[in-house]
C-alpha atoms as one frame of an Amber mdcrd trajectory, in Angstrom:
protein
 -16.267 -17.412  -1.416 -15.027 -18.759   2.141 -12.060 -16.738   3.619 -10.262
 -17.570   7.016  -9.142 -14.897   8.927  -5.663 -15.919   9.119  -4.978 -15.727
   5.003  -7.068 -12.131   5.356  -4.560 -10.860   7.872  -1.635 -12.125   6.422
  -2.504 -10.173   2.921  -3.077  -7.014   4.617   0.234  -7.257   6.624   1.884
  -7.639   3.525   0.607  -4.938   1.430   1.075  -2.553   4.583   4.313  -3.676
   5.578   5.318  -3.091   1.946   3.997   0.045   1.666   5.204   1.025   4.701
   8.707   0.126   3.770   8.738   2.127   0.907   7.387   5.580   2.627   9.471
   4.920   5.168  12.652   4.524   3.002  11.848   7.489   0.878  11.231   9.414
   4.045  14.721   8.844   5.098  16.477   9.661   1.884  14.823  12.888   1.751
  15.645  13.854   4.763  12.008  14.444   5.208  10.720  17.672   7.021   8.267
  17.192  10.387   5.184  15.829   8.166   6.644  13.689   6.676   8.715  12.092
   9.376   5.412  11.746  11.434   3.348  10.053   8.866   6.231   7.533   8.423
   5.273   6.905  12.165   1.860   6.408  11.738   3.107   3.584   8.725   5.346
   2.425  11.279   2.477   1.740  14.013   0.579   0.324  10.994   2.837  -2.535
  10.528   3.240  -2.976  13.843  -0.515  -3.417  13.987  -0.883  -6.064  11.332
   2.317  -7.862  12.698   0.416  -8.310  16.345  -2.954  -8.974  14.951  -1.374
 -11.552  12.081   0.226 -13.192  15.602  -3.085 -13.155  17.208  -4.727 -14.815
  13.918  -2.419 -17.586  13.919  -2.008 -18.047  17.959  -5.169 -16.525  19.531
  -3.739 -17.681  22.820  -1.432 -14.608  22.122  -4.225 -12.079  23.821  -1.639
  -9.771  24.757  -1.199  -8.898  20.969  -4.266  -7.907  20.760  -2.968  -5.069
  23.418  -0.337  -4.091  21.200  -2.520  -3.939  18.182  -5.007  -1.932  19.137
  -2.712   0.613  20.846  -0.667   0.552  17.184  -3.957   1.136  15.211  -4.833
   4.093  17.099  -0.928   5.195  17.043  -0.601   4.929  13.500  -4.079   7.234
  13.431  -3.441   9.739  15.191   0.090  10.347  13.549  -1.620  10.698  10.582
  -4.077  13.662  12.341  -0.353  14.871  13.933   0.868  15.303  10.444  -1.398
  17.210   8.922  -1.132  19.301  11.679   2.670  19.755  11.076   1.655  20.293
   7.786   0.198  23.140   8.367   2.365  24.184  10.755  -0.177  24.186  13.941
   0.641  23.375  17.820   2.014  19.866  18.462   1.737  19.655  22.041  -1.212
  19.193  23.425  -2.233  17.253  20.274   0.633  14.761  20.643  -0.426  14.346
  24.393  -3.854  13.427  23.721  -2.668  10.684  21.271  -0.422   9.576  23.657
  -3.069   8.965  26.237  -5.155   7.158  23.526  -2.538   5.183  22.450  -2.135
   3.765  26.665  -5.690   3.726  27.429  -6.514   1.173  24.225  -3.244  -0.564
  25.762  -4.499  -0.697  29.286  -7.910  -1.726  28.985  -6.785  -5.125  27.033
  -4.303  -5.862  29.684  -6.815  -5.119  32.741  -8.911  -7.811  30.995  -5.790
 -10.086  30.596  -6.527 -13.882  28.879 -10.385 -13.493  29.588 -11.266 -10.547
  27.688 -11.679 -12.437  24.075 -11.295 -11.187  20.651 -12.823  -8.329  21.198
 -11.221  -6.868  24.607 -10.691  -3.201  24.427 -12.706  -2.715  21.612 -14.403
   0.172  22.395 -11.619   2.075  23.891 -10.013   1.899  19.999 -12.839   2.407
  17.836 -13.569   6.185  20.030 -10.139   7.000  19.554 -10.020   6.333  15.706
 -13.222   7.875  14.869 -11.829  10.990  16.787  -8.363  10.830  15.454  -9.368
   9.754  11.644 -12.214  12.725  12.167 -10.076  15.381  13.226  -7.572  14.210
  10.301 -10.332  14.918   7.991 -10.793  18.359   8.819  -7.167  19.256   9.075
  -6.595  18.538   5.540  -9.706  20.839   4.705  -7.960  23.974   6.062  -4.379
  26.085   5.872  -2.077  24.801   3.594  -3.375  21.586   3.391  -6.341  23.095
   1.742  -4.923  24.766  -1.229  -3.601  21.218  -2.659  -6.447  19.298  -4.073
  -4.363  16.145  -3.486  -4.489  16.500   0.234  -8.392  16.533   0.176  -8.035
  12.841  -1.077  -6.195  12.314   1.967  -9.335  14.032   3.824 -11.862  11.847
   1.798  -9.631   8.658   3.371  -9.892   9.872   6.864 -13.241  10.758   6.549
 -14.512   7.333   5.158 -12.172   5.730   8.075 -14.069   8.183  10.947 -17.281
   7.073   9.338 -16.874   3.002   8.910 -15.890   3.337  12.643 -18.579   5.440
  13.795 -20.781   3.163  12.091 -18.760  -0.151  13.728 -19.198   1.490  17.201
 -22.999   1.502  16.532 -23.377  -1.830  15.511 -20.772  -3.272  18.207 -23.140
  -1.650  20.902 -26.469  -2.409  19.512 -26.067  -5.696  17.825 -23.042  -6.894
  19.886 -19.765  -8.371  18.152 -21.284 -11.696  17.577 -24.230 -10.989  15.653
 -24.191 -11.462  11.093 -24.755  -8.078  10.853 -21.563  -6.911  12.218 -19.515
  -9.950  11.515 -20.422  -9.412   7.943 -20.050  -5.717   7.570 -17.759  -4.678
  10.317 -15.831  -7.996  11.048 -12.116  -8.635  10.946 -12.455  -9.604   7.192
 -14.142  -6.962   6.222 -12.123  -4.389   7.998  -9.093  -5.977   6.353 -10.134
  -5.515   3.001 -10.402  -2.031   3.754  -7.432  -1.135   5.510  -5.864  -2.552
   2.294  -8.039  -0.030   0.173  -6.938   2.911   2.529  -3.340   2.059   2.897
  -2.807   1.937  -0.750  -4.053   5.403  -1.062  -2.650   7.178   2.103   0.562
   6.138   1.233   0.207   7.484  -2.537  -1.685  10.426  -1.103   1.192  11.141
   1.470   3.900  10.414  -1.056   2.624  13.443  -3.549   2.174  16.199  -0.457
   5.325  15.639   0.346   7.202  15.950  -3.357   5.120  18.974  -3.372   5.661
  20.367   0.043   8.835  22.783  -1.593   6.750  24.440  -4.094   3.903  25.296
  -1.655   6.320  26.648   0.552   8.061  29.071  -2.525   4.726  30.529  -2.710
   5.898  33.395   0.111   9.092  33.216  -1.605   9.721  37.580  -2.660  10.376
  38.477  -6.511  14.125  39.929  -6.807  14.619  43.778  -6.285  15.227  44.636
  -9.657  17.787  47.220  -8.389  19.496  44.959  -6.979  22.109  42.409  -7.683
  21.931  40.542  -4.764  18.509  39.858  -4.615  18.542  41.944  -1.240  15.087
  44.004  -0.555  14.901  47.760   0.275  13.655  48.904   3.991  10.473  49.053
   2.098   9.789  46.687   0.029  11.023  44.771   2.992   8.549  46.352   5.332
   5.788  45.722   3.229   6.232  41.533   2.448   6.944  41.149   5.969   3.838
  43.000   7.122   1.933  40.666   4.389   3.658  37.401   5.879   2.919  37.870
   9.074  -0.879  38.759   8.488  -0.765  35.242   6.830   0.705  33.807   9.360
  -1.440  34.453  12.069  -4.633  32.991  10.068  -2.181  30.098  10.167  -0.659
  30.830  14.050   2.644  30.044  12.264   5.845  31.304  13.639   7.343  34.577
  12.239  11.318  34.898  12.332  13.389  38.142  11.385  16.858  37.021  11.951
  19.506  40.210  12.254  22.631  39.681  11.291  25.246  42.898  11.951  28.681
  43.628  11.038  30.582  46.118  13.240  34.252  47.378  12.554  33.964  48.329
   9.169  35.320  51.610   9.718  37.745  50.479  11.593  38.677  47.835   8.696
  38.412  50.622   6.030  41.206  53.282   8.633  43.191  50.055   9.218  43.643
  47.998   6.270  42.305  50.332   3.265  39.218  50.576   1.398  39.381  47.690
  -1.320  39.318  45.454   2.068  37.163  47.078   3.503  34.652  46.867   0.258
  35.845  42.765  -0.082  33.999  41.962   3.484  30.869  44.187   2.834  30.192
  42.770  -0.634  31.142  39.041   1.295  28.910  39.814   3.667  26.019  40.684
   1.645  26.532  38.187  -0.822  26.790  35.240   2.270  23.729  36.446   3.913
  21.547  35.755   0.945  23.605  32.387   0.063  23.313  30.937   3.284  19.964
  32.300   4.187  16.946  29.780   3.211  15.915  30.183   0.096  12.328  31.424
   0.410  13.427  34.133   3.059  13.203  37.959   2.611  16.847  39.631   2.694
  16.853  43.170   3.422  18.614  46.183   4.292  18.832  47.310   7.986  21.190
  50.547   7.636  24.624  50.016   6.620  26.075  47.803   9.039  22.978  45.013
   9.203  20.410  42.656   7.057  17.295  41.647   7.968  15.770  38.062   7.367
  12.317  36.902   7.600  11.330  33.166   7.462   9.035  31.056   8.558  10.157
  28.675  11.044   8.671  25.594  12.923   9.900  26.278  16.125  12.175  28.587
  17.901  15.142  25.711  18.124  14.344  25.623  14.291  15.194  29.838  14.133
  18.460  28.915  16.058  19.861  26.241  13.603  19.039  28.647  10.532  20.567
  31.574  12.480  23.491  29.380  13.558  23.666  28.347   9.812  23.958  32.003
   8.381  26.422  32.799  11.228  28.675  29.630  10.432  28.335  30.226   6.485
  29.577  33.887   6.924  32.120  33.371   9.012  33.913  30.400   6.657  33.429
  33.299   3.598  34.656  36.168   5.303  37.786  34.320   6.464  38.223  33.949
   3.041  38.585  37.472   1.734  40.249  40.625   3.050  43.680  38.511   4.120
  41.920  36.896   7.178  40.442  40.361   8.562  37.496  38.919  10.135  34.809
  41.905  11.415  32.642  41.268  14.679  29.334  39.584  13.672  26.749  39.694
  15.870  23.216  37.452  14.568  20.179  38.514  16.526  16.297  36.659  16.272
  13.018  38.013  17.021   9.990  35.743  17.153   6.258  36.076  16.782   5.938
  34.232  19.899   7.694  36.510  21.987   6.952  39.782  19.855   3.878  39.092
  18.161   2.422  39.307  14.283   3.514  43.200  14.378   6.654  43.330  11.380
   8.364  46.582  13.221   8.155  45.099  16.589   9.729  41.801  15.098  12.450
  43.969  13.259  13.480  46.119  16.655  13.594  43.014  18.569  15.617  41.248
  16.430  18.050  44.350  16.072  18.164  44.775  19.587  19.246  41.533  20.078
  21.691  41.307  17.317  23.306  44.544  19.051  23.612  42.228  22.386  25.326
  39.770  20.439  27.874  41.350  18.699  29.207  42.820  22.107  28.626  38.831
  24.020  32.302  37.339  23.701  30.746  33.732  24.758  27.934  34.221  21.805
  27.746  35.423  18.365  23.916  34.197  17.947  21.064  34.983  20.713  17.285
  35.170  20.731  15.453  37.731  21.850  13.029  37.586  24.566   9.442  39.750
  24.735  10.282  42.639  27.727
């Protein structure tokens, strides 16, 4: 059977392109979290890559596509290594720069070539990059979180035959050259088409299911009720003792710890001025909006009469500030509510591993300290604490 390139490219542009579209739609109406979003990035630079490269195939004076393909391809693979790393919830940055720099260098060296550089310009500057990148991708989903779903070692089995074929393509580019049967018949265009199509199908399937089953992984640190309590709100101890146990887990993980503090002043002062049954409206308000507006896997705890304590896991210290800022907001709309508009001083506080480390009663002072700072701050009702 005799195949031209240009039909071969055009198939696999369409069945990535399609799948693509439909990861990257569903990513949008879940309001995906960070993995999510970056995968649909890595589908995103796979279209993009079969788009150039089905341009090339059909107008090979079009060299500069093959600039923007091969920068795509290894975009598209290292946002798949980026989001397993968001997955499980390790460092972005220096990551994110090395992909970068992948992603220009298999850009530059096509264009320092220019027109002369043939079908295979750059070559070599992709195929390190994606054996590193598909590699690395492979191991990711082989440890943390990634490793207790059985689905995401499918997703390792596709990175790791992707780091392999190309390790193997590198080989026989260097020893054989691109010319020669052996590698246009194993590791040609063709060939490497019919396998992106193979991969693609899967990843995007594989992706699909870790994320519908991201929420259930995460309730796995969610606590059991106090059964002395209503309110699902935890005792100093029992709250001691799961937040000492989360953040031992999350340093295997270097995830970041939050205890949010939220305190309520002037409830004396509400109970002298305006009577006890007002008084007793906020508290139980309070209370009751805490653990309503709090996410739902967090521990909610006691922290003396006049604060709470919550402890979540968060992805980054601007992501502690939007679920302290959504508590604070929350509480404020319910207590103006109750108790005929007698509004108390609220004052939310956060404490971070990052600043405090994995140690639960350095996390709790900090974040009571700071609470205590915010509460008197007229321009601020929400602050986060810094390590002294």
């Amino acid at each position: 059977m005799n195949l031209d390139l240009a039909s071969v490219v055009l198939m696999t542009a369409l069945v990535v392109n399609v799948s693509g579209v439909l990861f990257i739609l569903e990513t949008l109406l879940r309001r995906d979290e960070g993995a999510g979003r970056i995968w649909a990035l890595g589908f995103l630079a796979a279209m993009l890559t079969t788009l150039a490269y089905t341009m090339w195939a059909q107008e090979p004076e079009a060299w500069w596509a093959i600039a923007v393909g091969n920068a795509a391809f290894v975009a598209g693979t290292g946002c798949m290594w980026l989001g397993c790393r968001r997955f499980n919830r390790r460092r972005m940055d220096w990551a994110a720069g090395l992909v970068a720099a992948a992603v220009l260098a298999a850009a530059l060296s096509v264009t320092l070539e220019g027109p002369g550089g043939g079908d295979w310009a750059g070559a070599l500057w992709m195929f390190v990059p994606l054996v590193g990148f598909a590699g690395a991708g492979a191991v990711e989903c082989l440890r943390g979180a990634m490793r207790e779903s059985r689905t995401a070692w499918v997703l390792g089995a596709v990175l790791g035959v992707q780091s392999l074929y190309y390790v193997s393509r590198t080989t026989a580019f260097l020893t054989s050259g691109p010319d020669s049967p052996l590698f246009q018949n194993v590791f040609g265009s063709i060939p490497m088409s019919f396998l992106t199509v193979i991969l693609t199908i899967v990843a995007v399937v594989v992706t699909s299911v870790l994320r519908a089953s991201r929420a259930p992984m995460r309730g796995e640190v969610r606590p059991a009720p106090s059964p002395s309590s209503g309110d699902a709100i935890l005792g100093r101890e029992q709250f001691a003792q799961d937040l000492a146990a989360l953040c031992e887990r999350a340093s295997w993980r270097s995830e970041l710890v939050g205890v949010i503090a939220v305190r309520v002043d002037d409830l004396d002062q509400i109970s002298t001025a305006f009577g006890s049954e007002v008084a007793r409206s906020v508290t139980e308000t309070w209370r009751t909006g805490v653990r309503r507006h709090a996410p739902a896997d967090a521990l909610v705890a006691e922290d003396g009469p006049n604060g709470l304590f919550v402890g979540v896991l968060v992805d980054s210290a601007a992501d502690a500030r939007r679920q302290a800022g959504a508590i604070y907001r929350g509480l404020f709309e319910d207590l103006g509510k109750v108790g005929g508009g007698v509004i108390p001083v609220v004052g939310v506080g956060i404490g971070l591993s990052d600043a405090a480390g994995y140690d639960a009663d350095a996390l709790k002072s900090l974040a009571r300290e700071t609470a205590r700072r915010a509460a008197a701050n007229v321009e601020t009702s929400v602050l986060l604490g810094d390590a002294e």
